[in-house]
ROVOLUM-848201 format. One record per residue: x negated, z negated, y of N, C-alpha, C, O in turn; residue in three letters. Coordinates in nm, 3 decimals. Atoms other than C-alpha are relative to their C-alpha. Layout:
BEGIN
{{X Z Y} {X Z Y} {X Z Y} {X Z Y} "ALA"}
...
***
This chain:
BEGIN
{{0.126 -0.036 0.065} {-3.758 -10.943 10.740} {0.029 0.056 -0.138} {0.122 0.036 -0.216} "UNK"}
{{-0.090 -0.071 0.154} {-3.761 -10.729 10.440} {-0.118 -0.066 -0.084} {-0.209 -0.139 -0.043} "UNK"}
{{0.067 0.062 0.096} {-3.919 -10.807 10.112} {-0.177 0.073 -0.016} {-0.271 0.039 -0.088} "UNK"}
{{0.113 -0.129 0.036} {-4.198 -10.525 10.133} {-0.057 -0.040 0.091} {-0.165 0.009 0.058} "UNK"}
{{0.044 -0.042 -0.058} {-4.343 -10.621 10.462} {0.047 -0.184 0.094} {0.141 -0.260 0.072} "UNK"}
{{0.012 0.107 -0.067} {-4.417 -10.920 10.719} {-0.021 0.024 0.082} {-0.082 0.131 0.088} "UNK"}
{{0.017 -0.074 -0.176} {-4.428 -10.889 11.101} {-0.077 -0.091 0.083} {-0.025 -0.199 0.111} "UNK"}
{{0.079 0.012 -0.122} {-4.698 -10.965 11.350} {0.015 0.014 0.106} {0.069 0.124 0.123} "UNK"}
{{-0.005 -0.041 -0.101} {-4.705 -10.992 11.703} {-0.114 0.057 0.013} {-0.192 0.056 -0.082} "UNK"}
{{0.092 -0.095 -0.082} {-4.943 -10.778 11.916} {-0.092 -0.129 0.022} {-0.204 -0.086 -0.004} "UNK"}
{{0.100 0.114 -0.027} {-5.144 -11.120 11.991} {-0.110 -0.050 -0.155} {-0.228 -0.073 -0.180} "UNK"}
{{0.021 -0.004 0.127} {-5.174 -11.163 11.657} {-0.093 0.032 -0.078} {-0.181 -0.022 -0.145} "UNK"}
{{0.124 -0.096 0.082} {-5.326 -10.869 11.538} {-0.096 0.022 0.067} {-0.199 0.059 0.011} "UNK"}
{{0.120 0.038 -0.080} {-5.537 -10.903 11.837} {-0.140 -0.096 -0.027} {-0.261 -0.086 -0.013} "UNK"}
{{0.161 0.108 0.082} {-5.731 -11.215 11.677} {-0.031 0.069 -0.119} {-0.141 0.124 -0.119} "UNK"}
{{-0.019 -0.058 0.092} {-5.672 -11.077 11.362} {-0.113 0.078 0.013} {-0.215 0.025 -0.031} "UNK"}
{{0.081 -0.116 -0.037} {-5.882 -10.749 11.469} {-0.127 -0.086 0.075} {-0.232 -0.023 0.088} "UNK"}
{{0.167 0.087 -0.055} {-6.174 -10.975 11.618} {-0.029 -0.080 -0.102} {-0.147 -0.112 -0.088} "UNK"}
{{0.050 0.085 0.115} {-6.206 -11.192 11.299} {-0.029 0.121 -0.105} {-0.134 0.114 -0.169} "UNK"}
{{0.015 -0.106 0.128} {-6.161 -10.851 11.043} {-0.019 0.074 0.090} {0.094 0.093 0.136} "UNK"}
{{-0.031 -0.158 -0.106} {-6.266 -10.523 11.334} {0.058 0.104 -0.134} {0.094 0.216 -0.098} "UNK"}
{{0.041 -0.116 0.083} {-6.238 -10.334 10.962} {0.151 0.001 -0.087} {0.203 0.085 -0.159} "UNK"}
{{-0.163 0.002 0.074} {-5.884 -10.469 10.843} {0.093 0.153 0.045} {0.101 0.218 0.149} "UNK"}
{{-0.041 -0.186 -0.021} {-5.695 -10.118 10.789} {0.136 -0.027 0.052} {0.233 -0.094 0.017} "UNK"}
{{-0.133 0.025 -0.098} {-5.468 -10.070 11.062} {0.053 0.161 0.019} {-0.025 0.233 0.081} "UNK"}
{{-0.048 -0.122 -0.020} {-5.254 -9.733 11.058} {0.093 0.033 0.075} {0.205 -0.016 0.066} "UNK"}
{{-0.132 -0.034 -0.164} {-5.055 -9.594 11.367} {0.080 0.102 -0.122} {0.000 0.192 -0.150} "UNK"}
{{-0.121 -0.075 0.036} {-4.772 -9.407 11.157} {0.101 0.098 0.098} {0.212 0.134 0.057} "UNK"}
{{-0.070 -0.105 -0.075} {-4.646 -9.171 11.444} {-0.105 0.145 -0.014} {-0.211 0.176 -0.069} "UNK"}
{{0.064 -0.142 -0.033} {-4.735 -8.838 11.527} {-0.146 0.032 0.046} {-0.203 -0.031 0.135} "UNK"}
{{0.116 0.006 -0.046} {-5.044 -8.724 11.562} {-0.026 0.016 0.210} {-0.115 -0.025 0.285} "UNK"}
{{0.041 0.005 -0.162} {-4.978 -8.632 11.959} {0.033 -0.132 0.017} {-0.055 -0.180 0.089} "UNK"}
{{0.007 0.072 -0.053} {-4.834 -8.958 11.988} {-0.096 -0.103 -0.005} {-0.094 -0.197 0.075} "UNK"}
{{0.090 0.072 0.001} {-5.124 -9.118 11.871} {-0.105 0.009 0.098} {-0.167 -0.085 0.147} "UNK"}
{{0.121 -0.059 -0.136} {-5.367 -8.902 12.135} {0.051 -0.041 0.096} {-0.030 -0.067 0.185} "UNK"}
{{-0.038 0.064 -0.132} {-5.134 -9.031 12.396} {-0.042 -0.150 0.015} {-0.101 -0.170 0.121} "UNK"}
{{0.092 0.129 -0.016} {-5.255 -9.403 12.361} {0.044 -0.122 -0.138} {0.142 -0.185 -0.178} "UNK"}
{{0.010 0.110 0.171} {-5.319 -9.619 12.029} {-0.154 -0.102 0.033} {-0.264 -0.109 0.087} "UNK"}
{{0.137 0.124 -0.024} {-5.488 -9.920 11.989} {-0.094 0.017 -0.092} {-0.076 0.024 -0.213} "UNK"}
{{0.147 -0.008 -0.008} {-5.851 -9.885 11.974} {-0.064 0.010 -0.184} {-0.124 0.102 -0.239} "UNK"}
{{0.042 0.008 0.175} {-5.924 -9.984 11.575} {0.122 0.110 -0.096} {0.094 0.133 -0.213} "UNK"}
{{-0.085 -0.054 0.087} {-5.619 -9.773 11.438} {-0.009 0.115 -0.017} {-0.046 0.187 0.075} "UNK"}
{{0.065 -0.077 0.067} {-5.654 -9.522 11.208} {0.150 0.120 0.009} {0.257 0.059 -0.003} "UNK"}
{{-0.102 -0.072 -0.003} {-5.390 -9.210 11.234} {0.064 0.052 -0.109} {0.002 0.142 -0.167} "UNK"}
{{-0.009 0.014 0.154} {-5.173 -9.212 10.911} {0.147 0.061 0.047} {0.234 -0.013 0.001} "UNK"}
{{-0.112 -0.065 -0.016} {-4.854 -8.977 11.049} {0.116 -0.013 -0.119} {0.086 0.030 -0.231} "UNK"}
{{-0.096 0.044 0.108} {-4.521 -9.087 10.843} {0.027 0.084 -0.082} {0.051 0.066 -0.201} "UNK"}
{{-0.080 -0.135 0.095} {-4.417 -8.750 10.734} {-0.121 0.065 -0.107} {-0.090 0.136 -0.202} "UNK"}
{{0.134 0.005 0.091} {-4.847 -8.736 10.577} {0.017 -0.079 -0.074} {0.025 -0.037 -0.189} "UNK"}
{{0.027 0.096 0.076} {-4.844 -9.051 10.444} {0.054 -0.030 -0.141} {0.170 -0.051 -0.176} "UNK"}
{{-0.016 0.006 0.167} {-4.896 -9.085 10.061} {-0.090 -0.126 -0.024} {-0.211 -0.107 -0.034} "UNK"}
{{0.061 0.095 0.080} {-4.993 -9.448 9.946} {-0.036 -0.011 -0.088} {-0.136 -0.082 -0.100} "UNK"}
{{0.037 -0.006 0.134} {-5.012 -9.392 9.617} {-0.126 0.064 0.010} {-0.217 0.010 -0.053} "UNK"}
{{0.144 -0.063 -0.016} {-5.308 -9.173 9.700} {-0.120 -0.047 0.074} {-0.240 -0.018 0.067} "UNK"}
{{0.096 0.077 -0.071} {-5.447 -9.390 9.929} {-0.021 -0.128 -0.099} {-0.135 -0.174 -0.085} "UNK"}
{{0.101 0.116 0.080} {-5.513 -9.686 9.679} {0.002 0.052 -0.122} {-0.001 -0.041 -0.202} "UNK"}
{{0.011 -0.085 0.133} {-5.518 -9.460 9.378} {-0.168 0.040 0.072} {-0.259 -0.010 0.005} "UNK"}
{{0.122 -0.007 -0.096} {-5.843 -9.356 9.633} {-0.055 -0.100 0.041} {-0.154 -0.098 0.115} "UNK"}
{{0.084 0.145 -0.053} {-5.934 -9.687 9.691} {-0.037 0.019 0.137} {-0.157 0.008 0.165} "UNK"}
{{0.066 -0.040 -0.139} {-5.944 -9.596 10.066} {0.087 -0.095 0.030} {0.068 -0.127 0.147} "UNK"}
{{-0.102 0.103 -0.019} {-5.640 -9.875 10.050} {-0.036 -0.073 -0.101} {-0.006 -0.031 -0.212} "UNK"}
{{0.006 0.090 0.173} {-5.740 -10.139 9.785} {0.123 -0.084 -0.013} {0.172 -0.113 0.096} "UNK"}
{{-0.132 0.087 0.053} {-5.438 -10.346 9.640} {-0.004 -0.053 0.047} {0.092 -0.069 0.123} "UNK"}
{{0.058 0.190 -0.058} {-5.608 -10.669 9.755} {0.014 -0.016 0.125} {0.055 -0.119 0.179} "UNK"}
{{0.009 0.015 -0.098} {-5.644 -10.569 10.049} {0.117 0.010 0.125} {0.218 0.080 0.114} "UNK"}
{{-0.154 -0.045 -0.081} {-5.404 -10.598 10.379} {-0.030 0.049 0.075} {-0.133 0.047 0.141} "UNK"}
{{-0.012 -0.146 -0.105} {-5.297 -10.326 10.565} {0.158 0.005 0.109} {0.278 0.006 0.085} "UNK"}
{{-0.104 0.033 -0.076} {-5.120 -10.353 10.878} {0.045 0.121 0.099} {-0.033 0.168 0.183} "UNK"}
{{-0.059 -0.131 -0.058} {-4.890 -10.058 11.019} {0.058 -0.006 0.136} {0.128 -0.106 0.154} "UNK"}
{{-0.055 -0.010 -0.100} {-4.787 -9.973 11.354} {0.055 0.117 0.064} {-0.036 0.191 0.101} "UNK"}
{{-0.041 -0.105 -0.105} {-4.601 -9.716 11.544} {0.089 -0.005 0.142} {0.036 -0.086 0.218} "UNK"}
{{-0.002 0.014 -0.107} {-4.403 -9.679 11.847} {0.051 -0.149 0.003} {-0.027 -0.242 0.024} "UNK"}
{{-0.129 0.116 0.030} {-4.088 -9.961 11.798} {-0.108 -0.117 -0.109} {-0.185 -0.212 -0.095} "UNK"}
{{0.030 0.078 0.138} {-4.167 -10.071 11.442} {0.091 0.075 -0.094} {0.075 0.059 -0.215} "UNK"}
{{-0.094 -0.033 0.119} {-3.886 -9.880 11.276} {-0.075 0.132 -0.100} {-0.052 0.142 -0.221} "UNK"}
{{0.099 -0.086 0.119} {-4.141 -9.578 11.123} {-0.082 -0.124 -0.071} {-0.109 -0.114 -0.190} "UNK"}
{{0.110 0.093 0.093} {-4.362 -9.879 11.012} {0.058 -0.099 -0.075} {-0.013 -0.176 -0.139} "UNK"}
{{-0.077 0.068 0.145} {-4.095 -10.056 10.791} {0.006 0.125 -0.098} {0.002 0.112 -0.220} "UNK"}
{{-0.079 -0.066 0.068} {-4.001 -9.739 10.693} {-0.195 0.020 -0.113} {-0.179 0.001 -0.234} "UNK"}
{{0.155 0.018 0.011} {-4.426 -9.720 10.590} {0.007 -0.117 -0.108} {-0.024 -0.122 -0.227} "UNK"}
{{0.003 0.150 0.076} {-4.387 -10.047 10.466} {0.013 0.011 -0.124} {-0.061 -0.019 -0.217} "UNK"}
{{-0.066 -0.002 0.113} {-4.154 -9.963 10.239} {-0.059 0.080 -0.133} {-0.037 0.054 -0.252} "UNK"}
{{0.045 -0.095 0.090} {-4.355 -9.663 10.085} {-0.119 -0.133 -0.097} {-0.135 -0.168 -0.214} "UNK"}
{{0.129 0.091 0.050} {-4.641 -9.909 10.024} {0.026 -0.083 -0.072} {-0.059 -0.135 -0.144} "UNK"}
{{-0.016 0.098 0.131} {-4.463 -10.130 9.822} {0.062 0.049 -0.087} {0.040 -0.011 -0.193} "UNK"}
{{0.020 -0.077 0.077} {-4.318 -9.883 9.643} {-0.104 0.045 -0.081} {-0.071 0.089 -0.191} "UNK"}
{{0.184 -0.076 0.031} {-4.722 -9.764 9.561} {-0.020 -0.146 -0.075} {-0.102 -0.155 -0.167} "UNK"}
{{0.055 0.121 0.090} {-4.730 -10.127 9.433} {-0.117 -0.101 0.105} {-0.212 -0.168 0.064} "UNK"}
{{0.066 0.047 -0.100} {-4.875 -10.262 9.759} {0.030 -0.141 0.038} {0.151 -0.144 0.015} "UNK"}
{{-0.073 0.130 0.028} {-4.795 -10.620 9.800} {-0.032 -0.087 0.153} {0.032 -0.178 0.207} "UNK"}
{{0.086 0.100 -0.176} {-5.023 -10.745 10.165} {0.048 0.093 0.102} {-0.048 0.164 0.131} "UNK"}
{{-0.030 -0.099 -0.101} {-4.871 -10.529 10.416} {0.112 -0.090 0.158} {0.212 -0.162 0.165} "UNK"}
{{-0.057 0.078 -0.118} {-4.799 -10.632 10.790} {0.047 0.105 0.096} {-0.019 0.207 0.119} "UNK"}
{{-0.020 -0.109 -0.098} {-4.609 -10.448 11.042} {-0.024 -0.038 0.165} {-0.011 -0.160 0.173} "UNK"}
{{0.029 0.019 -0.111} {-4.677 -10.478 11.380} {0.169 -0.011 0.078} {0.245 0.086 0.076} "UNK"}
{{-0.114 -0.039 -0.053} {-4.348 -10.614 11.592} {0.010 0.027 0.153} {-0.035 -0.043 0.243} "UNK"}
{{-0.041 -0.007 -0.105} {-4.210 -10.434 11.861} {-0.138 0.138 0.041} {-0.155 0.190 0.151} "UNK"}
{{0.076 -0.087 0.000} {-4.507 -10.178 11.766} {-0.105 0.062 0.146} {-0.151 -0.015 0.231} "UNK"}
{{0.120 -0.096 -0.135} {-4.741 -9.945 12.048} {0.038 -0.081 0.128} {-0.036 -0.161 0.185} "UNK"}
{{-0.060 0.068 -0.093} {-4.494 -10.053 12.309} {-0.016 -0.138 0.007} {-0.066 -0.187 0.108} "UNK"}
{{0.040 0.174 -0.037} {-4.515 -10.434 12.259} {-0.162 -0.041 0.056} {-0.198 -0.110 0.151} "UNK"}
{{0.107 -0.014 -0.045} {-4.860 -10.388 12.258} {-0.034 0.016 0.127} {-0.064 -0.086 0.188} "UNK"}
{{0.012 -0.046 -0.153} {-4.909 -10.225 12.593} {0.079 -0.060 0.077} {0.040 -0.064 0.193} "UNK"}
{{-0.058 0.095 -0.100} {-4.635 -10.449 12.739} {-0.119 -0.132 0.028} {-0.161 -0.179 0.133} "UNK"}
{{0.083 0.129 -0.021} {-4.874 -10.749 12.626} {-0.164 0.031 0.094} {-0.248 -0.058 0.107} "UNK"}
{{0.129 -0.018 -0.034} {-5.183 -10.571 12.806} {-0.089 0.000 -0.060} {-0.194 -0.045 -0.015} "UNK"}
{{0.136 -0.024 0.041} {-5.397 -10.494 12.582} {-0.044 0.112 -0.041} {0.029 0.211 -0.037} "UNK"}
{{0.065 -0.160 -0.054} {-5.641 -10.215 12.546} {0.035 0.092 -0.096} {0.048 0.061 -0.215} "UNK"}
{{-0.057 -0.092 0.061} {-5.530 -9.909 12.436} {-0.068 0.182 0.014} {-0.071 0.238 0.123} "UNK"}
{{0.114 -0.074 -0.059} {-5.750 -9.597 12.406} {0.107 0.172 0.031} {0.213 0.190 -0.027} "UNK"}
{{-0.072 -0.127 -0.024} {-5.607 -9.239 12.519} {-0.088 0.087 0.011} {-0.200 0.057 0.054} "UNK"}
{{0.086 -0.136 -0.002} {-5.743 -8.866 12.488} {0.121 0.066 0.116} {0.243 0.062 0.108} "UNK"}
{{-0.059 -0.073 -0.137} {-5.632 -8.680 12.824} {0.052 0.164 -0.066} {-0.010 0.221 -0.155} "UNK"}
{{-0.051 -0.108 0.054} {-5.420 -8.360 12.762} {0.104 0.014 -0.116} {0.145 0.115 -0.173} "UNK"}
{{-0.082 -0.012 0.176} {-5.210 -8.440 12.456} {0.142 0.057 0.017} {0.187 0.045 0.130} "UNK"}
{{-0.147 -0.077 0.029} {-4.858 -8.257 12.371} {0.100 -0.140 0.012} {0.092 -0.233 -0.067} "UNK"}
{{-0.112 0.127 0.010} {-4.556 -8.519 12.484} {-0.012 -0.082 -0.115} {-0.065 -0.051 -0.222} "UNK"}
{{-0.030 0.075 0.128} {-4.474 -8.805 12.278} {0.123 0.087 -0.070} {0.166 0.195 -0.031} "UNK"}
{{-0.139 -0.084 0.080} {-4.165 -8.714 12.008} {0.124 -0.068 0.045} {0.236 -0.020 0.031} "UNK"}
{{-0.114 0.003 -0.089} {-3.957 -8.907 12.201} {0.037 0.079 0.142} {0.158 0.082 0.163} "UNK"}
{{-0.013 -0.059 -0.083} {-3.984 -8.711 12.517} {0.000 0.142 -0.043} {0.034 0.224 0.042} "UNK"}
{{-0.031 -0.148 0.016} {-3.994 -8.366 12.312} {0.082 -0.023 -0.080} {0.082 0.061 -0.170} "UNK"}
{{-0.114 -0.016 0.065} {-3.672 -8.510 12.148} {0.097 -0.008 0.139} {0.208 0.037 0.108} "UNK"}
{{-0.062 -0.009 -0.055} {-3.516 -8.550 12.486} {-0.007 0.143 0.106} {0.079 0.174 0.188} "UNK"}
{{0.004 -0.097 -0.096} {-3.649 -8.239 12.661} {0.105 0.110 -0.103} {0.205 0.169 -0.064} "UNK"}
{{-0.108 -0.072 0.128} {-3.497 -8.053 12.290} {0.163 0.013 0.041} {0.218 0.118 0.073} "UNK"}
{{-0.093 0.040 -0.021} {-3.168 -8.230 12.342} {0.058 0.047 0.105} {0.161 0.109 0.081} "UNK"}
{{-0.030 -0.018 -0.064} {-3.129 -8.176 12.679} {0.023 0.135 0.026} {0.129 0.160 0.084} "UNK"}
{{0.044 -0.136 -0.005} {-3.210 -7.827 12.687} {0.121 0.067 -0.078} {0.189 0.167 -0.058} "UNK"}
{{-0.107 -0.138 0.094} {-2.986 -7.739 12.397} {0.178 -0.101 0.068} {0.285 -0.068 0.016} "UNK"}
{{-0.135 0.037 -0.105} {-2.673 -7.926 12.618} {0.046 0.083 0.063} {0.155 0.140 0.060} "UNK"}
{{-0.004 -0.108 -0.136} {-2.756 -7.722 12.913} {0.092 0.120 -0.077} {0.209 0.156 -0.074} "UNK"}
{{-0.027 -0.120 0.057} {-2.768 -7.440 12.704} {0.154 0.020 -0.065} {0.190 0.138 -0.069} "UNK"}
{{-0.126 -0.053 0.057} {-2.397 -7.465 12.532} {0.046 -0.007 0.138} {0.116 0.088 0.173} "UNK"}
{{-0.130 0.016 -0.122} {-2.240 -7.566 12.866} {0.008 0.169 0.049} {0.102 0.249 0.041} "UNK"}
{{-0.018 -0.140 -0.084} {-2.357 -7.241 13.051} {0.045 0.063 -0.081} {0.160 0.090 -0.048} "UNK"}
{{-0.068 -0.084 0.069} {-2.282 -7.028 12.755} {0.145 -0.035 -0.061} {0.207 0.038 -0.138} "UNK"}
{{-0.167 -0.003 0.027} {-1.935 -7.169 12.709} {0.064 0.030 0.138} {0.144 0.120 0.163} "UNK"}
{{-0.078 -0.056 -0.162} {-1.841 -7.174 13.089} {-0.038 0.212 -0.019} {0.050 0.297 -0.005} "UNK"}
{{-0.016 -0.162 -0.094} {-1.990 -6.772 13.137} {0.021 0.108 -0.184} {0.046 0.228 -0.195} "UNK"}
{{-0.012 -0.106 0.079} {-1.975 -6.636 12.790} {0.114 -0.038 -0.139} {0.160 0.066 -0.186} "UNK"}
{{-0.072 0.048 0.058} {-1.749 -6.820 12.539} {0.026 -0.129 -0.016} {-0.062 -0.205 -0.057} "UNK"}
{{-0.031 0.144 0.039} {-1.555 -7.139 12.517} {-0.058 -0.097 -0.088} {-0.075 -0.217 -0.069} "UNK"}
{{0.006 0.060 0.139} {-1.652 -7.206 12.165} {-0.159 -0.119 0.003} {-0.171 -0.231 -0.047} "UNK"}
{{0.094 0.027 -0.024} {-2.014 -7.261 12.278} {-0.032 -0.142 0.026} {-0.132 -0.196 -0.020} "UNK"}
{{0.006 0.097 -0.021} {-1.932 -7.582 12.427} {-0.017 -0.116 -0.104} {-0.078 -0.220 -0.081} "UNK"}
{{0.044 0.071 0.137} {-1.926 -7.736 12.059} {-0.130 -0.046 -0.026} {-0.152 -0.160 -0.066} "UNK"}
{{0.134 0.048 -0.032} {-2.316 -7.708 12.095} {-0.055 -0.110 0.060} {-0.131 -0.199 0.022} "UNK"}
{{0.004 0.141 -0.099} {-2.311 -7.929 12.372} {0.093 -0.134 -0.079} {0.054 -0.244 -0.041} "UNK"}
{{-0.065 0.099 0.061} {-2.066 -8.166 12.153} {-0.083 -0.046 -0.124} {-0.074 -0.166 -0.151} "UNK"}
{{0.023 0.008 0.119} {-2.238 -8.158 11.845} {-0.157 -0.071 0.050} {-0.201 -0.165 -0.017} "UNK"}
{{0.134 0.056 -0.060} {-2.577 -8.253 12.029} {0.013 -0.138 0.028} {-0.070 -0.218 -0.017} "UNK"}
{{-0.068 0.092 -0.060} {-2.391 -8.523 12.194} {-0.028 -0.098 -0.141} {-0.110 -0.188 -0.161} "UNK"}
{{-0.044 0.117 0.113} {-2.257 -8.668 11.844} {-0.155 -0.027 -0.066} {-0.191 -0.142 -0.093} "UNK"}
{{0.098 0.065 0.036} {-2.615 -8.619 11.717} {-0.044 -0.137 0.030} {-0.054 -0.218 -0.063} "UNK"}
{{0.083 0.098 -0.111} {-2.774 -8.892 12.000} {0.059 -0.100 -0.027} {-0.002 -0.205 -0.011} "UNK"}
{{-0.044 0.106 0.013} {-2.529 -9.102 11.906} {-0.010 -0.082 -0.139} {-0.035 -0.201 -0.159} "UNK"}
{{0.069 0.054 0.085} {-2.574 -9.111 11.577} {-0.144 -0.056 -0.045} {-0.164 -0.125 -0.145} "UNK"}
{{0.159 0.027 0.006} {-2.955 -9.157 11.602} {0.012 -0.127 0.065} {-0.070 -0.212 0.029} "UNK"}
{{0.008 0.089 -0.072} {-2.860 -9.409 11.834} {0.005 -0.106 -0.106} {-0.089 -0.183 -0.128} "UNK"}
{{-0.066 0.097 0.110} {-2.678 -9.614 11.554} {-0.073 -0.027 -0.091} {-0.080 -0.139 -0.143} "UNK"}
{{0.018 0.004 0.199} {-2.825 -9.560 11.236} {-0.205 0.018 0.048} {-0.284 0.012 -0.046} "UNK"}
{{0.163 0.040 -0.007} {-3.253 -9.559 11.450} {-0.002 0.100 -0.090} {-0.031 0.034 -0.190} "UNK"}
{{0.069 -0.102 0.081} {-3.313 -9.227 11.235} {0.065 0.096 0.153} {0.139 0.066 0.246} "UNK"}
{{0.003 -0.170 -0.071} {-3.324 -8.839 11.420} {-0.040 0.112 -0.048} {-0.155 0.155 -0.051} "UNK"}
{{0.028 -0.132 0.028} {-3.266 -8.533 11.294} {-0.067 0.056 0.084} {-0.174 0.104 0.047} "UNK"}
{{0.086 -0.100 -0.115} {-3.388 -8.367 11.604} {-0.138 -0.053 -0.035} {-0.204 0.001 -0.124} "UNK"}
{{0.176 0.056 0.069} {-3.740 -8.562 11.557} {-0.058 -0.008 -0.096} {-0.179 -0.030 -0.094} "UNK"}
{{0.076 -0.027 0.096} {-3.778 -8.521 11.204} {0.020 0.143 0.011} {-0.045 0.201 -0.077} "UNK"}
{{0.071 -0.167 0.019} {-3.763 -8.130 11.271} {-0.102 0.051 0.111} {-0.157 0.161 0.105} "UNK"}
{{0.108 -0.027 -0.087} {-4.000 -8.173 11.601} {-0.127 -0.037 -0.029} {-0.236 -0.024 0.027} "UNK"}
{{0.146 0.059 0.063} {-4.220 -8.333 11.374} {-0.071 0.108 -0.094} {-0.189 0.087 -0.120} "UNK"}
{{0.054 -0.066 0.048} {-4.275 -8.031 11.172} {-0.079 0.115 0.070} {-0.165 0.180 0.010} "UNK"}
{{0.088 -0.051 -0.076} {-4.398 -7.838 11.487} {-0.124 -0.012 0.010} {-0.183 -0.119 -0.002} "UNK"}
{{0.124 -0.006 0.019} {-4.715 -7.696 11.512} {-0.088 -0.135 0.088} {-0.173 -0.203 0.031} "UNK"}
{{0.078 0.091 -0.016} {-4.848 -7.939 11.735} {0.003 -0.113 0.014} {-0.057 -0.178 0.100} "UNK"}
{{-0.054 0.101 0.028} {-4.698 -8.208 11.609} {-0.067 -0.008 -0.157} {-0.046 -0.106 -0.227} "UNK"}
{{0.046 0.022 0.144} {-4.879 -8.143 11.269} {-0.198 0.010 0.015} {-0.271 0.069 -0.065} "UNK"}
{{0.127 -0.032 -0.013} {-5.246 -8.174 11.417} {-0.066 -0.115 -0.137} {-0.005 -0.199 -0.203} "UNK"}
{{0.027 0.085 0.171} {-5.461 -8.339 11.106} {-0.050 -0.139 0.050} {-0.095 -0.152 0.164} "UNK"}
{{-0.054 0.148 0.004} {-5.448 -8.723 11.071} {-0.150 -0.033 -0.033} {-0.203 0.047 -0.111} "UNK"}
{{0.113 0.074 0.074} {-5.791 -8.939 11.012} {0.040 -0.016 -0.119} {-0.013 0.052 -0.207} "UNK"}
{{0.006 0.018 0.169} {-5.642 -9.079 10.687} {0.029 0.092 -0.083} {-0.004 0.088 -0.201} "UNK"}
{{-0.036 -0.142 0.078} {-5.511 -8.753 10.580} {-0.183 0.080 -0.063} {-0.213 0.142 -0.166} "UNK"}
{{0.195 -0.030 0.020} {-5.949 -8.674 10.585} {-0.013 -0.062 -0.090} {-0.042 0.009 -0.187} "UNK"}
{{0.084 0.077 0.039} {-6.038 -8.959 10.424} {0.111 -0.036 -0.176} {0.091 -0.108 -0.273} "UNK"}
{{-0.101 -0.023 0.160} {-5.746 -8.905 10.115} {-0.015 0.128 -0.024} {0.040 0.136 -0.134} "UNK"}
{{0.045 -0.115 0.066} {-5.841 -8.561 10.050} {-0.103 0.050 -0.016} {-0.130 0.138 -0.097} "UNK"}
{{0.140 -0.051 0.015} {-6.177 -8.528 10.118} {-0.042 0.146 0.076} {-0.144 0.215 0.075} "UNK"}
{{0.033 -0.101 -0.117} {-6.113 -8.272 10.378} {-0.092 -0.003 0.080} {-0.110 -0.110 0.138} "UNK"}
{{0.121 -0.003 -0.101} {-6.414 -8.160 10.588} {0.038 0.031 0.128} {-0.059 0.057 0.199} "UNK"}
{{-0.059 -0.056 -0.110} {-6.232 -8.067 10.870} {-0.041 -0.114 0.106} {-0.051 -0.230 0.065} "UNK"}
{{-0.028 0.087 -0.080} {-6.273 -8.230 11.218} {0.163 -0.078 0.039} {0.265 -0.019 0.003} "UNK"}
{{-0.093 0.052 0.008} {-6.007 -8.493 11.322} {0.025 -0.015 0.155} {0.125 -0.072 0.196} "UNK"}
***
């Protein structure tokens, strides 16, 4: 447990969310992976958006108040965590074992039909794709090519190790991977639909 942040199970924040429905709960993934299925009260606060300081500088986060983060795992929502106590945030709960624990434990989870892959499945279709791609072009057009396919390789492994991804923090800057966030509205005062 780190110093910035305290962990909840999915049962948890289940009572939790029936005693407070209004306690601020922020999914920290992507906005498609949020349209693919998030629990029901959570508000879409994308990691690579998220500015705390502006959110209780906005009082749309009050100090006092606790705010409990979730995304797929849990490892974007320490990393969340961490911003927030940085911002001087001090009540902050993460959800363990995140979206997934959730939906293992059965409980309800709302989904919009049509959404763009999660960023884990458009980090493995990426990956895979750019494999393919050195093998054939080293077998029919140059040796060297095959490095592609190596260097992809060593990526996966490092992501494996160290729970960060280059490949996913640059699929996260894709267009439809940057659709606009509820709290991103409600910290700028954007009129835009969400």
């Amino acid at each position: 447990m780190s110093a910035s942040h305290f962990f909840v199970s999915p049962a948890e924040l289940q009572q939790q969310l029936a005693v407070s429905p209004s306690l601020a709960l922020l999914d920290v993934r992507t906005p498609a992976e949020f349209s693919a299925g998030h629990i029901p009260q959570a508000r879409s606060a994308p990691l690579n958006q998220l500015k705390p300081k502006v959110l209780l500088e906005a009082e749309i986060i009050f100090r006092n108040q606790p705010v409990c983060l979730v995304c797929r795992t849990d490892a974007r929502a320490i990393l969340a965590a961490d911003e927030f106590a940085a911002a001087g945030h001090t009540r902050i709960a993460v959800v363990q074992g995140g979206t997934l624990a959730w939906i293992a434990a059965g409980l309800p989870v709302t989904r919009a039909p049509g959404q763009a892959a999660s960023l884990e499945r458009q980090v493995r279709i990426a990956a895979g794709s750019l494999v393919f791609i050195g093998v054939v072009l080293g077998w029919f057009v140059h040796r060297g090519f095959f490095g592609l396919s190596a260097f992809v390789g060593a990526g996966l492994v490092f992501a494996g190790i160290t729970d960060s991804c280059g490949l996913g923090l640059s699929l996260l800057r894709l267009p439809w991977n940057q659709r606009f966030s509820s709290i991103t509205h409600f910290a700028t005062g954007d009129k835009r639909n969400n």
